[in-house]
C-alpha positions as CSV (number, residue, x, y, z in Angstrom):
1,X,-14.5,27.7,-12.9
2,X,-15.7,23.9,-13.6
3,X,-15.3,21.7,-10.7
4,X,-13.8,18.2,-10.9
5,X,-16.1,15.8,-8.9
6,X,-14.4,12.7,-7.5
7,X,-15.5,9.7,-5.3
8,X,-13.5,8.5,-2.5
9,X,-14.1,5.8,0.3
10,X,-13.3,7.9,3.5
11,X,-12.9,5.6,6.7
12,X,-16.0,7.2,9.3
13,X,-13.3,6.4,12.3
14,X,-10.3,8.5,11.6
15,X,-11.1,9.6,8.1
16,X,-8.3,8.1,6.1
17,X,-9.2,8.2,2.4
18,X,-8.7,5.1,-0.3
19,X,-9.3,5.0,-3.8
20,X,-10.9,2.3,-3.9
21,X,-13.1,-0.4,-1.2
22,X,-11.5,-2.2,1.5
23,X,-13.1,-3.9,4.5
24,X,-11.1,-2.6,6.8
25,X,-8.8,0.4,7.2
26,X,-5.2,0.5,7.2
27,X,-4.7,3.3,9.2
28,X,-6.9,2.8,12.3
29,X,-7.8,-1.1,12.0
30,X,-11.3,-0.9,12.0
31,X,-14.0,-3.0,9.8
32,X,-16.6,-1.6,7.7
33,X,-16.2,1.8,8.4
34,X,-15.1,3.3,4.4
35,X,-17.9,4.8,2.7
36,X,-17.8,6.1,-0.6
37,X,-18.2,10.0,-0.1
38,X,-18.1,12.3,-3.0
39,X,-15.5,14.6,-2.7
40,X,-15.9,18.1,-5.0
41,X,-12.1,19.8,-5.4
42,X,-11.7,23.1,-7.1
43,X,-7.9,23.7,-8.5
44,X,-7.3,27.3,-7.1
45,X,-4.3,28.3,-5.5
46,X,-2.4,26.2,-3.4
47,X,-1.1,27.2,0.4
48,X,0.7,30.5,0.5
49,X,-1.5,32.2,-2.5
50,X,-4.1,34.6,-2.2
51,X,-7.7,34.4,-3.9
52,X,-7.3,32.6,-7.0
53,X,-4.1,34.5,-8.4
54,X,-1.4,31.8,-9.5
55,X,2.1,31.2,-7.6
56,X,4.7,33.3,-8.7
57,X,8.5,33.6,-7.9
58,X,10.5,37.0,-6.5
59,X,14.3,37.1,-6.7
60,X,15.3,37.0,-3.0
61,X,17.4,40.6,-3.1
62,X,13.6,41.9,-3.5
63,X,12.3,40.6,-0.6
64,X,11.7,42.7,2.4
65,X,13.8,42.3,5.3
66,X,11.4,44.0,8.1
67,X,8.7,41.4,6.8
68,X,10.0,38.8,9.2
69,X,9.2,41.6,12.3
70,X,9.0,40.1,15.9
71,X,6.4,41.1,18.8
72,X,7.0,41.5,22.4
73,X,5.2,38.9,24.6
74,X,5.3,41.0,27.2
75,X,7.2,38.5,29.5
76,X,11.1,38.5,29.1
77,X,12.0,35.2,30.0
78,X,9.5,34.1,26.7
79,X,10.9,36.3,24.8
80,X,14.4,35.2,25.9
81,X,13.5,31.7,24.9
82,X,11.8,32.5,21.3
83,X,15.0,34.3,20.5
84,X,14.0,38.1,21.0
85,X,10.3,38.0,20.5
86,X,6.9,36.4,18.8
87,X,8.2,36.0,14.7
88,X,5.7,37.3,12.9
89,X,4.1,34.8,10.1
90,X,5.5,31.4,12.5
91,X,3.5,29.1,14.4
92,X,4.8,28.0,17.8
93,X,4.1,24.7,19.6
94,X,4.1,24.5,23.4
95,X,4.2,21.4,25.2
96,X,4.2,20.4,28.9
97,X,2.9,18.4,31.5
98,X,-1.2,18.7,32.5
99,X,-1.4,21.4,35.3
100,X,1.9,22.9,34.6
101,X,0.9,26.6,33.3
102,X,0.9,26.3,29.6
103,X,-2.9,28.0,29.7
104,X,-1.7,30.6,31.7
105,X,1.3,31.5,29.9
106,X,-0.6,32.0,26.3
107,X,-3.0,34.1,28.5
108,X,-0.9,36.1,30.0
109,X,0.9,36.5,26.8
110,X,-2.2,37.4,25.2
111,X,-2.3,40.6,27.9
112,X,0.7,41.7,27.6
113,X,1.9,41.6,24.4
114,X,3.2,44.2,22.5
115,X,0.6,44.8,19.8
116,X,-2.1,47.3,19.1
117,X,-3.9,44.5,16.7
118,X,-6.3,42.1,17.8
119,X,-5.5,38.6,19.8
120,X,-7.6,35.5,19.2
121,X,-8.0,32.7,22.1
122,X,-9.2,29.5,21.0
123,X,-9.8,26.9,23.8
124,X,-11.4,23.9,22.8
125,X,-11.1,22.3,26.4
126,X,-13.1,25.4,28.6
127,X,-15.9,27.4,28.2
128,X,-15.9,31.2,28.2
129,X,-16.8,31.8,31.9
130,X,-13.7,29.4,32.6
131,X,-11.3,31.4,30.8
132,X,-12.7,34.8,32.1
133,X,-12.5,33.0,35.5
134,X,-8.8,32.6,34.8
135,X,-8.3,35.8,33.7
136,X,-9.5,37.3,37.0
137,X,-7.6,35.0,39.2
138,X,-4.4,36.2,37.1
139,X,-5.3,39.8,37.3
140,X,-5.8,40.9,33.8
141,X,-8.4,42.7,34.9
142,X,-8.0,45.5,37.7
143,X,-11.2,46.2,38.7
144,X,-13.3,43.2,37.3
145,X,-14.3,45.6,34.1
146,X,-12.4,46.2,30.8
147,X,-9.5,48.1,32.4
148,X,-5.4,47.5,31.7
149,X,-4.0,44.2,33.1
150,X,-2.4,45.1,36.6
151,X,1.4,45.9,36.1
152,X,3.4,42.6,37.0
153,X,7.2,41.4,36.2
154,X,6.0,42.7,32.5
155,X,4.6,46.1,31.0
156,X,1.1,46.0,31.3
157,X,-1.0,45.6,28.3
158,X,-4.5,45.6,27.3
159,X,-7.2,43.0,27.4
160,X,-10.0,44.4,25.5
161,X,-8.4,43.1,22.5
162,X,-8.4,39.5,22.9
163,X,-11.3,38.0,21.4
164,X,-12.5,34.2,22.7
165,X,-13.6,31.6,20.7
166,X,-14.2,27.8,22.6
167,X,-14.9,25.2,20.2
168,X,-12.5,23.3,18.1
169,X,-14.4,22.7,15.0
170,X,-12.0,24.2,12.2
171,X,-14.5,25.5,9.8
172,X,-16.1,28.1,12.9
173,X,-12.5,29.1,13.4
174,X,-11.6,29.9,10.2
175,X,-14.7,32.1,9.8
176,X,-13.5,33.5,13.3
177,X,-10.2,34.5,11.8
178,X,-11.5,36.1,8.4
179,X,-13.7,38.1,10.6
180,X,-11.2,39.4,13.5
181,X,-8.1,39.1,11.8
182,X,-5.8,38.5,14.6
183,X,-2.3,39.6,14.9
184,X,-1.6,36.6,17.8
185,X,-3.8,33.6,17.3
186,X,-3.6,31.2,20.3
187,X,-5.4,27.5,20.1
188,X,-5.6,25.5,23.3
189,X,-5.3,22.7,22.2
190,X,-4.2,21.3,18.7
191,X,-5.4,17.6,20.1
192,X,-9.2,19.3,19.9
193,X,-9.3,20.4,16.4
194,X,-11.6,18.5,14.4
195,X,-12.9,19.1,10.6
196,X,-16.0,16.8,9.1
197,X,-13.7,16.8,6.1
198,X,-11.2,14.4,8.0
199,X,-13.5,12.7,10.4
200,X,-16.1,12.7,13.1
201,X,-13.8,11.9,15.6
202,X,-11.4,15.1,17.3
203,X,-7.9,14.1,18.1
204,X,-7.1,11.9,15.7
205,X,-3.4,11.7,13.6
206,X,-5.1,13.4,10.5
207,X,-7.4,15.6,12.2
208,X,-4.3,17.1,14.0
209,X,-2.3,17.4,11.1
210,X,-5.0,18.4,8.9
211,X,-6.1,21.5,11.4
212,X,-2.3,22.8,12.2
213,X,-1.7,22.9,8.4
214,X,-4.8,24.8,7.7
215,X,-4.1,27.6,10.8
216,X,-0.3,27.6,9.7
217,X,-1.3,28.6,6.2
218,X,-3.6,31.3,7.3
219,X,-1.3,33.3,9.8
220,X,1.4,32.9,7.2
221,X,-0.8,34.7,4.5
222,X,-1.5,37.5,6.9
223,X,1.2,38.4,9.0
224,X,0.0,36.8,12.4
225,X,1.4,34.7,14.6
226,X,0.3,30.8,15.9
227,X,0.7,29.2,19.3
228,X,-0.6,26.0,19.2
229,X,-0.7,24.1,23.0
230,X,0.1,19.8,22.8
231,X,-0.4,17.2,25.4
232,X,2.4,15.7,26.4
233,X,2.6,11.6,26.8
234,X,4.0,10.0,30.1
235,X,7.2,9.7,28.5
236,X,7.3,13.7,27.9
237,X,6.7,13.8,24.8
238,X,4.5,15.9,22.6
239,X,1.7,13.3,21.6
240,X,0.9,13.3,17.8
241,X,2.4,13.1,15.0
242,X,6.1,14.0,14.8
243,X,5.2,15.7,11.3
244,X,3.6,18.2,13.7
245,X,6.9,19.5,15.3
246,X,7.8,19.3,11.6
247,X,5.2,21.8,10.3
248,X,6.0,24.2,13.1
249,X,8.5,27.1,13.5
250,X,9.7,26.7,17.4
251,X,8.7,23.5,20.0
252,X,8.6,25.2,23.2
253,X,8.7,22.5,26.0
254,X,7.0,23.5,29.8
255,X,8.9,21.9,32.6
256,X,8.4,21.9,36.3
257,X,10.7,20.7,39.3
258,X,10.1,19.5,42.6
259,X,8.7,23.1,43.8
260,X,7.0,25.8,42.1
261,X,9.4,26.6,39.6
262,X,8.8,26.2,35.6
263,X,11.4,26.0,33.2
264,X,10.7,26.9,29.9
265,X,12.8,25.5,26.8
266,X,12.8,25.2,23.1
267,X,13.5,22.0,21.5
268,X,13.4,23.7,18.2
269,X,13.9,27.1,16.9
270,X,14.3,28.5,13.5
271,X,14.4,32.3,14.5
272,X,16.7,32.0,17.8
273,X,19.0,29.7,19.7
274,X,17.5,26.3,21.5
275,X,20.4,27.2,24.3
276,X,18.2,29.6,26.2
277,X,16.7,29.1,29.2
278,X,13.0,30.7,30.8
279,X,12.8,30.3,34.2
280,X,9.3,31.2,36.4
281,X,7.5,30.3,39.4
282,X,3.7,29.8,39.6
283,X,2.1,31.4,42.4
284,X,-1.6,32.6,43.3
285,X,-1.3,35.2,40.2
286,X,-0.1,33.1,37.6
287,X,3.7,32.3,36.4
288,X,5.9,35.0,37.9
289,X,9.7,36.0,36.4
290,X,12.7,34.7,38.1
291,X,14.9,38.0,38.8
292,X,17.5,36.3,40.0
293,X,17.9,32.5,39.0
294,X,21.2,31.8,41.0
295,X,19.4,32.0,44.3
296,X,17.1,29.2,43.3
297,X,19.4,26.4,42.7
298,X,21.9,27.7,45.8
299,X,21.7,26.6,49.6
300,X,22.4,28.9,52.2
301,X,24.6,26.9,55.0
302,X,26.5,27.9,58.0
303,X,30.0,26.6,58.9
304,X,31.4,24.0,56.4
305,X,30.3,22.2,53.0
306,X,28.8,19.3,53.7
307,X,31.6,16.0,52.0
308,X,29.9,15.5,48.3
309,X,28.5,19.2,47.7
310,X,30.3,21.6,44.9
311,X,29.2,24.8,43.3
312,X,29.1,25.0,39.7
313,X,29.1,27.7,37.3
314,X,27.2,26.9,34.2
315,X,26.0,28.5,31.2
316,X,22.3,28.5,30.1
317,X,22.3,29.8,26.5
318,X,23.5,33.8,27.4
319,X,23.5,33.8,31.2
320,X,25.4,32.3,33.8
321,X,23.6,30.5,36.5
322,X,25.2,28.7,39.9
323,X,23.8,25.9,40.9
324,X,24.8,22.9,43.5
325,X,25.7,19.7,42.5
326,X,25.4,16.8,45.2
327,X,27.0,13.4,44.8
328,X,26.7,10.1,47.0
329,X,28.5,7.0,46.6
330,X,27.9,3.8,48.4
331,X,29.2,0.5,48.0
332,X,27.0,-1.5,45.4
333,X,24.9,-3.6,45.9
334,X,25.0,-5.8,43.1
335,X,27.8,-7.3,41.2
336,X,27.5,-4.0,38.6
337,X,27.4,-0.3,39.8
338,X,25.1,1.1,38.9
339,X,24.4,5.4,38.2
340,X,21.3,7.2,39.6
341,X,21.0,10.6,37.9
342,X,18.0,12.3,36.2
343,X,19.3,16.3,35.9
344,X,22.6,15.4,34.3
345,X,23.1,12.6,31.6
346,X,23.9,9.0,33.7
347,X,26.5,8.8,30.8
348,X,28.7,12.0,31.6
349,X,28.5,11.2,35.0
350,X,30.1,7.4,34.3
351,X,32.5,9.3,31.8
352,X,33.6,11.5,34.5
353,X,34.0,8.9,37.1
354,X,36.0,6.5,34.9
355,X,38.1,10.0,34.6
356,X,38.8,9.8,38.2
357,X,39.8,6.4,38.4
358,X,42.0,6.3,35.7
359,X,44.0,9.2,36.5
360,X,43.7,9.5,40.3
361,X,43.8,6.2,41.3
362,X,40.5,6.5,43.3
363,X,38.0,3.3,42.9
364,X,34.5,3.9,42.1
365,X,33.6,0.8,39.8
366,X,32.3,-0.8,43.0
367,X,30.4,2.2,44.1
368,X,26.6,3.4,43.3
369,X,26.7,6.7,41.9
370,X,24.2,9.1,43.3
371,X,24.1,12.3,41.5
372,X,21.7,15.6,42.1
373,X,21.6,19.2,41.3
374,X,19.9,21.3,43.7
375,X,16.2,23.2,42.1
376,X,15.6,20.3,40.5
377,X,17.1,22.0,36.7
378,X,18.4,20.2,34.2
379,X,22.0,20.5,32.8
380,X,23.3,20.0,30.2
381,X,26.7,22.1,29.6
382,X,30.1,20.7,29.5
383,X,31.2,22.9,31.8
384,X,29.5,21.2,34.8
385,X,31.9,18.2,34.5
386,X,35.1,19.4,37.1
387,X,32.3,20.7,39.1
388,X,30.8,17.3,39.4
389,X,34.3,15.7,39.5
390,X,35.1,17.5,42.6
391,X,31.5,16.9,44.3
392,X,32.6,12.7,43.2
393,X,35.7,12.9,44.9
394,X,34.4,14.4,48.1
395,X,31.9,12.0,48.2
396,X,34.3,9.1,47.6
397,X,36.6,10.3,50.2
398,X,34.6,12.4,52.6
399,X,36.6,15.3,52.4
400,X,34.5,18.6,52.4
401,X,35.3,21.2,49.2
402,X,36.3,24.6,50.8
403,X,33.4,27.2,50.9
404,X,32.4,29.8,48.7
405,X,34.2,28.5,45.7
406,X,32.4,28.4,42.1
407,X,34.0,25.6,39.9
408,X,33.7,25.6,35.9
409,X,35.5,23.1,33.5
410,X,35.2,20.9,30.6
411,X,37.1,17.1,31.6
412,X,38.8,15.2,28.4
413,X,39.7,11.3,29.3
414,X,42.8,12.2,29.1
415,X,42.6,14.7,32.8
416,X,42.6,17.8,31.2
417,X,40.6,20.8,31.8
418,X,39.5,22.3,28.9
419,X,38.8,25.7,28.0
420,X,34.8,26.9,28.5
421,X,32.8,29.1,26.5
422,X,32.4,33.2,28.6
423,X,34.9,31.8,30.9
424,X,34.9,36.1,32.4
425,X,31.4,35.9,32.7
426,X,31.3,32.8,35.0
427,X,33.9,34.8,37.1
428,X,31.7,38.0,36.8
429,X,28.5,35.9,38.2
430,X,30.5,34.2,40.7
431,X,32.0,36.9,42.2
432,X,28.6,39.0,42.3
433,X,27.0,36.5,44.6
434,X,30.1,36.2,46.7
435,X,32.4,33.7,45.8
436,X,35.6,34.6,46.2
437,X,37.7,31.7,45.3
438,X,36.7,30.5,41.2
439,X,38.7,27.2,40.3
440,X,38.7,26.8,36.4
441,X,40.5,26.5,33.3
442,X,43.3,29.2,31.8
443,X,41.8,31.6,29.8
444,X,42.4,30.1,26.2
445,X,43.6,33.5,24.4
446,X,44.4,31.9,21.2
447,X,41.2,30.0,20.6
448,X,38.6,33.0,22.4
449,X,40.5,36.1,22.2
450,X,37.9,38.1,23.2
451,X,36.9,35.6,26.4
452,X,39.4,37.2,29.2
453,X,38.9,37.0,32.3
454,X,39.0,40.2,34.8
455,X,41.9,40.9,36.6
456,X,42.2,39.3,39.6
457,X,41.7,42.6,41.6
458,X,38.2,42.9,40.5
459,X,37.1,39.1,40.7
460,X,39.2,37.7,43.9
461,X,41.0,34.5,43.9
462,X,41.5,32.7,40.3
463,X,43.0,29.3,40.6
464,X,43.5,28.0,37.1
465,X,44.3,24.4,36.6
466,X,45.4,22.6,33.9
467,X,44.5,19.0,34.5
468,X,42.5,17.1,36.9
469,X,45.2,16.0,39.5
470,X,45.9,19.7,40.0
471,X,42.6,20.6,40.5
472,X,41.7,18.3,43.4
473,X,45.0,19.3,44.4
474,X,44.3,23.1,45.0
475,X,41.3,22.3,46.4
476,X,42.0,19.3,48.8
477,X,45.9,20.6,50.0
C-alpha cells in the first residue's frame, strides 16, 4: 500500500504537533523548540481492528455474552471492589499516595491471580533486582527458587508466570506484549511511558495519553486485562490528564489512615458498583485482608461511654460496618462557628446540627463543631446522620449515650428519621458483635418489602423511632 508522506512541526519539549511554524508552542510555552519532522502515515485499520482487515459492524444479539469473562485477583477485598473480579478486555487505573502499597498490590495480584496465562510487569520506576527484592520480602517465593507463592489471606498462585519488563519506552513494550501475550498486563507507572513519536521528554500530558491509548487498544484486541498505576498530586488527585480516567474502565483510589490500614475505593466503575469498600493492613508481608472490619473502627472501654461517643451502623456498598463517631463542641472562638471534620462531609455535619437546633431547642450556632470517626475511614452514607446527631447532643450537653447500642438513621430538616437501605442487616451485624440495644427507623414495609428486620427474639432490643425528639428521648430518659 502507498504511503502518504506529510510534514509536520513537532514541538522537541512535549511534542505537540502544528501545521504550520510558530515560535513558540501553545501547549508547553516554550520558544524555538518546533521542528519540521516528516511524518510517514499508512491508512490501515484504526483501534479495535486486526491486521489490515476493514471495520465491520455485528448486530448486538450476536455478540457473545461470556466474551466480557472476569478473573480472580486472588485477593477478595480487590475483587470486592472491581465488582466480582479483573474484566477481561478493561484497563484499570490505580491511584494513591507515594509509599501507600499500590506496587505491592499489582504484585501480589500478579501471584495470585486466577489464570493459567501469562502476566506482564512493567515498572518503569525499579530495576529487576528491585522487584525480585519485593517479591521475596512479600513471600511469593517459598524457598527463594521458582516455587508457589506461600498461601496467605488468598489461594496461592504461581509466579513463574509473570514475566518483568523495566523500562517505559512504549515501542520495547509493545514488542514485549506481541511476544508474551499476557493475559494481565501491569505498568507501574503511566507517568513513565514515553514514545519518540510524542517527545523526548517522559511524563508529559501527550506522552501519557498517547501511551495509555496505545496499551488500552492492545489488551482490548486480545482479551487481556490493563492496570495502569498514577501518582497522585497533594490535593489527592490522580495527576494527568482527566481524559485519562476518561479512557479507562475503573479508577481505583489507595487510601491510608492514621495506622496501617488501606482502604481501597473505586471512583469509577463500569463493570461493578463504586459503593464497595476494600479494606487491608500493610504489615512486614505485604497488604494483609481485613477479616473482620468492625473491630477496627470500635474501642473496647470499661464502665461508661465517654459524653460525645456513639456507635454507628453504616453500610459500605454490601456489608455493614460499625464504627465510632466522636463529637466535641466548644464555645467559638470567633464571631462565626466554625466545623472541623475531614471523615464526614463538614456540610452534613452543619445540616445535622442546624437539625438539632431547630427542633430541640439546643444551641450550637455558637459552638465549634469537632467531629471524628474512630480508624480514621471515611463516610459517606446517610445512615450515619442520627448516629452523629446523638454523639452532637451528648457532646453539647455532657450526657453519656448508654453502652452497647448501634444507631442507624437517615435525618430530614424536618426531625424525621427516615427509613435506611438493609435496615435487618445493620441489626444482624450489630447484634453479632454484641449490641443488644439497636436504635433506628421502623422498618419501611411498603417502600422495601423485602428489608424486615428479625424478630426481636433473635436481635435483642429494637427501639424504633420516628422523629428526632423521640430518639434522644429513648436514649437520654
Amino acid at each position: 500500500m502507498k504511503k502518504q508522506r506529510t510534514f509536520v512541526f513537532k514541538c522537541s519539549a512535549c511534542g505537540h504537533e502544528e501545521p504550520k511554524w510558530l515560535g513558540r508552542c501553545p501547549e508547553c510555552g516554550d520558544w524555538n523548540t518546533l521542528i519540521e519532522t516528516a511524518v510517514s502515515r499508512l491508512p490501515g485499520p484504526g483501534p479495535g481492528t486486526k491486521g489490515n482487515r476493514p471495520p465491520q459492524s455485528i448486530p448486538l444479539s450476536a455478540v457473545d455474552p461470556q466474551e466480557g469473562g472476569r478473573i480472580g485477583s486472588g485477593i477478595p477485598e480487590l475483587d470486592r471492589v472491581l465488582g466480582g473480579g479483573i474484566m477481561k478486555r478493561s484497563a484499570i487505573l490505580v491511584g494513591g499516595e507515594p509509599g501507600i502499597g499500590k506496587s505491592t498490590l499489582l504484585l501480589q495480584a500478579a501471584a495470585a491471580a486466577d489464570t493459567r496465562g501469562r502476566i506482564l510487569y512493567i515498572s518503569g520506576e525499579e530495576s529487576m533486582g528491585q522487584v525480585r527484592m519485593r517479591a521475596d520480602r512479600l513471600g511469593l517465593f517459598a524457598n527463594g527458587g521458582g516455587d508457589p507463592p506461600v498461601k496467605r489471606n488468598s489461594p496461592p498462585g504461581n509466579t513463574s508466570r509473570i514475566e518483568l519488563c523495566c523500562t517505559g519506552k512504549l515501542e520495547d513494550i509493545e514488542t514485549i506484549l506481541e511476544a508474551v501475550k499476557p493475559v494481565i498486563v501491569m505498568v507501574d507507572s503511566a507517568q513513565t511511558l514515553h514514545t519518540a513519536e510524542v517527545g523526548v521528554v517522559p511524563g508529559t500530558i501527550n506522552q501519557m495519553k498517547y501511551g495509555a491509548y496505545e496499551l488500552i487498544s492492545w489488551v482490548k484486541e486480545h482479551d487481556a486485562a490493563l492496570f495502569l498505576v498514577a501518582h497522585v498530586t497533594k490535593e489527592g488527585i490522580i495527576s494527568g490528564p482527566k481524559t485519562l480516567e476518561h479512557m479507562v474502565d475503573t479508577v481505583l483510589y489507595f487510601e491510608q489512615n492514621d495506622g496501617d490500614c488501606r482502604f481501597l475505593r473505586a471512583a469509577k466503575n463500569r463493570f461493578g458498583s463504586v459503593d464497595e469498600l476494600g479494606i487491608f493492613t500493610m504489615g512486614e508481608r505485604g497488604l494483609s485482608v481485613v477479616e473482620d472490619p468492625s473491630l477496627l473502627f470500635l474501642i473496647n472501654r470499661e464502665g461508661e461511654l465517654p459524653p460525645g461517643v456513639a456507635t454507628a451502623a453504616v453500610l459500605e456498598g454490601s456489608r455493614t460496618l460499625l464504627v465510632e463517631i466522636q463529637a466535641l463542641t466548644v464555645p467559638a472562638k470567633g464571631s462565626m462557628s466554625r466545623v472541623f471534620s475531614d471523615r464526614i462531609d463538614s456540610a452534613r455535619v452543619s445540616r445535622v446540627a442546624a437539625t438539632l437546633e431547630k427542633h430541640l431547642k439546643l444551641r450550637l450556632s455558637d459552638q465549634d463543631l469537632y467531629i471524628n470517626v474512630a480508624g480514621g475511614i471515611r463516610i459517606a452514607e446517610v445512615g450515619v446522620e442520627l448516629a452523629l446527631g446523638c454523639a452532637l447532643y451528648s457532646a453539647r450537653t455532657g450526657l453519656s449515650l448508654p453502652g452497647r447500642v448501634a444507631i442507624a438513621g437517615e435525618l430530614s430538616l424536618a426531625g424525621e428519621v427516615r427509613p435506611v437501605r438493609r435496615l435487618g442487616g445493620r441489626i444482624k451485624t450489630s447484634r453479632s458483635l454484641g449490641f443488644e440495644t439497636f436504635l433506628g427507623p421502623a422498618a419501611d414495609a411498603q417502600d422495601r418489602p423485602n428489608e424486615k428486620p428479625p424478630p426481636v427474639s433473635e436481635t435483642g432490643k429494637i427501639i424504633a423511632v420516628g422523629d428526632l425528639k423521640s430518639a434522644i428521648g429513648a436514649l437520654f430518659s
